[in-house]
C-alpha positions in Angstrom: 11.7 91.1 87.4 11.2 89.3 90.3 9.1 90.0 93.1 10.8 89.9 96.7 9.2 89.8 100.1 11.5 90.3 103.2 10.9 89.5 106.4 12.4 89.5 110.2 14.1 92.5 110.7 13.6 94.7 113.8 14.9 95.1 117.3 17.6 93.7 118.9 20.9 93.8 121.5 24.4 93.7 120.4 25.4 89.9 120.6 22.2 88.8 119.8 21.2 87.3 116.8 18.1 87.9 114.0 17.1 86.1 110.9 16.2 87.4 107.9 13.6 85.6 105.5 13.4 86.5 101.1 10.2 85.0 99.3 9.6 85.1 95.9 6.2 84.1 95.8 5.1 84.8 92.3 8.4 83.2 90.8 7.9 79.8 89.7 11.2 77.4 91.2 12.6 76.8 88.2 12.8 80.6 87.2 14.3 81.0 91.3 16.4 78.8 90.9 18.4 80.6 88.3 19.0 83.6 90.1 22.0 84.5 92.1 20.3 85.6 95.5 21.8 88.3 98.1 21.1 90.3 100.6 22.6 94.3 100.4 22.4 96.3 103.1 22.3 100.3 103.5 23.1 102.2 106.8 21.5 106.0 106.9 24.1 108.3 105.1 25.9 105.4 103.6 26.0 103.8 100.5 24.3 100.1 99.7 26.4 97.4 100.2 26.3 93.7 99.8 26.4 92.0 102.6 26.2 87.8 101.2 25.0 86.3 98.4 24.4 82.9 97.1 24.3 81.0 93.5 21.9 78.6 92.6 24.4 76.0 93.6 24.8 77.3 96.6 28.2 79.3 96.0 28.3 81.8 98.8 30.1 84.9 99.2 30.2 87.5 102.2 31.2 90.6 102.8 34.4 90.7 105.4 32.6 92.4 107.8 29.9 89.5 108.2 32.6 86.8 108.0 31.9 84.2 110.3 29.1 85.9 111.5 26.4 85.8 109.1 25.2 82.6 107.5 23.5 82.9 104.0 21.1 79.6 102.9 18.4 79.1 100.3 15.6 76.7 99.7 15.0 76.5 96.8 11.6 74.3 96.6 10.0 77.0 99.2 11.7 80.0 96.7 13.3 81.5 99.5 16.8 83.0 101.0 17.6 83.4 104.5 20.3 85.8 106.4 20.8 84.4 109.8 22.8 87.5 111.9 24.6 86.1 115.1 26.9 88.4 117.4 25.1 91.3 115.6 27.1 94.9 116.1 25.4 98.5 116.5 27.6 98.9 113.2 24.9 96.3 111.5 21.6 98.7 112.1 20.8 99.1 108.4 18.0 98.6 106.1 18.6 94.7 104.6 17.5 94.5 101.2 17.0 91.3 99.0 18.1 90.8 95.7 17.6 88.8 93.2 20.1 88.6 90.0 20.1 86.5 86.8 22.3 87.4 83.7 22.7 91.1 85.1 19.4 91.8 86.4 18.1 93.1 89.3 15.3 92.6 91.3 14.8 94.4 94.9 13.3 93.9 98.1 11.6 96.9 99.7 14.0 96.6 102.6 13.6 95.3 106.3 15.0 97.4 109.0 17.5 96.0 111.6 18.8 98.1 114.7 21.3 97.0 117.1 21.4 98.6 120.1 20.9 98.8 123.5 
């Protein structure tokens, strides 16, 4: 298990933008380095969802409705993960949750809160 520290969410206007920060700071680099990072996301009444994730070698993937919005990056000497949110939606306000996965296991955030709205 890996511990996870998120950072960065909070407050903000649709079209504006937000970055979100993922430490690991008990996890030695080598150990973070083998994880598969992501961030998930969960909306009140809905289910969680992933919303990007990235390999150690910096394989990305993103859920369609982030596409070209969102921006996931890592760096891995500082063992951490970003999520920077442009042109952010009132369909975005969710609790963002870090993840951390290596041969099938997980290891969770305890969740940063973004609204959009006016």
């Amino acid at each position: 298990q890996v511990l996870l520290v998120e950072s960065g969410g909070g407050l903000v206007q649709p079209g504006g933008s937000l970055r979100l920060t993922c430490r690991a700071p008990r996890t030695i680099t080598s150990v973070f380095n083998g994880h598969t990072m992501g961030w998930y996301r969960q909306a009140a009444g809905k289910q969680r969802e992933l919303v990007a994730s990235i390999t150690g070698g910096r394989i990305t993937k993103y859920a369609d409705s982030v596409n070209g919005r969102f921006t996931i990056s890592r760096d891995n000497s500082q063992k951490k993960v970003y999520l920077q949110m442009n042109s952010l939606r009132p369909e975005d306000t969710a609790i963002y949750y870090c993840n951390a996965n290596q041969n099938g296991v997980d290891s969770w955030g305890q969740g940063t809160q973004v609204t959009v709205s006016q």
